[in-house]
N, C-alpha and C positions, 0 to 999 in steps of 0.2 A: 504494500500500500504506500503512496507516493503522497507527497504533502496536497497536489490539487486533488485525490479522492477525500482527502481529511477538510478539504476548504467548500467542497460541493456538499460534504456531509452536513460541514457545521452550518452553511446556505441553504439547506433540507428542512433543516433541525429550528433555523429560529423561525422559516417559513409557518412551518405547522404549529410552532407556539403562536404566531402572529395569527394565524386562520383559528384556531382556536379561542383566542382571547378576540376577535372579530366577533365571532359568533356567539358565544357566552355574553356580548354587549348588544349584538341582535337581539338576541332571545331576552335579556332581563328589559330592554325596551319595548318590543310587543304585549310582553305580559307585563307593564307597566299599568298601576288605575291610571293614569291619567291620559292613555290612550283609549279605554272603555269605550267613551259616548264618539269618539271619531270611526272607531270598528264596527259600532253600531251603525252608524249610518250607514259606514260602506255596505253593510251586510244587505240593509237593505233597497237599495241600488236595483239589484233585479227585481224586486218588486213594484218599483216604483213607475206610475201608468205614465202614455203619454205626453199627458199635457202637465209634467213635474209633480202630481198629486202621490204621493205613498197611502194605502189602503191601511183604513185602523185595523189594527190588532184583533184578529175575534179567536176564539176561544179552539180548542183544540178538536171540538166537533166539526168545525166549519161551516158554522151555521150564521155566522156573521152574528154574534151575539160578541158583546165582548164584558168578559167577569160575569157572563151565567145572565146579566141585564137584557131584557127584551126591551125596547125603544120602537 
């Protein structure tokens, strides 16, 4: 082993602490509260009709009730 396999190693080696410590700063950012109500919205994105309206919330029947309230 020649000193440039020992300098390719050690350029390997701080690569993946560096990708590593990237993503462990991803991840505790995603799963940050203060990102909550901004993923909420995105989520609901595909639901959201035409003309910019998003459709209330109804109940897991799908009866367009929302909290068991008939209106």
């Amino acid at each position: 082993m020649n000193l440039t396999d020992l300098n390719m190693d050690l350029v390997r080696g701080i690569l993946m602490v560096g990708l590593i410590i990237a993503f462990l700063g991803m991840w505790a950012w995603a799963w940050s509260g203060k990102r909550k109500e901004v993923f909420h919205e995105a989520s609901m994105l595909p639901l959201e009709e035409d003309n910019g309206q998003i459709p209330q919330e109804s109940d897991s029947r799908g009866n367009g009730k929302k909290d068991g309230i008939e209106e």
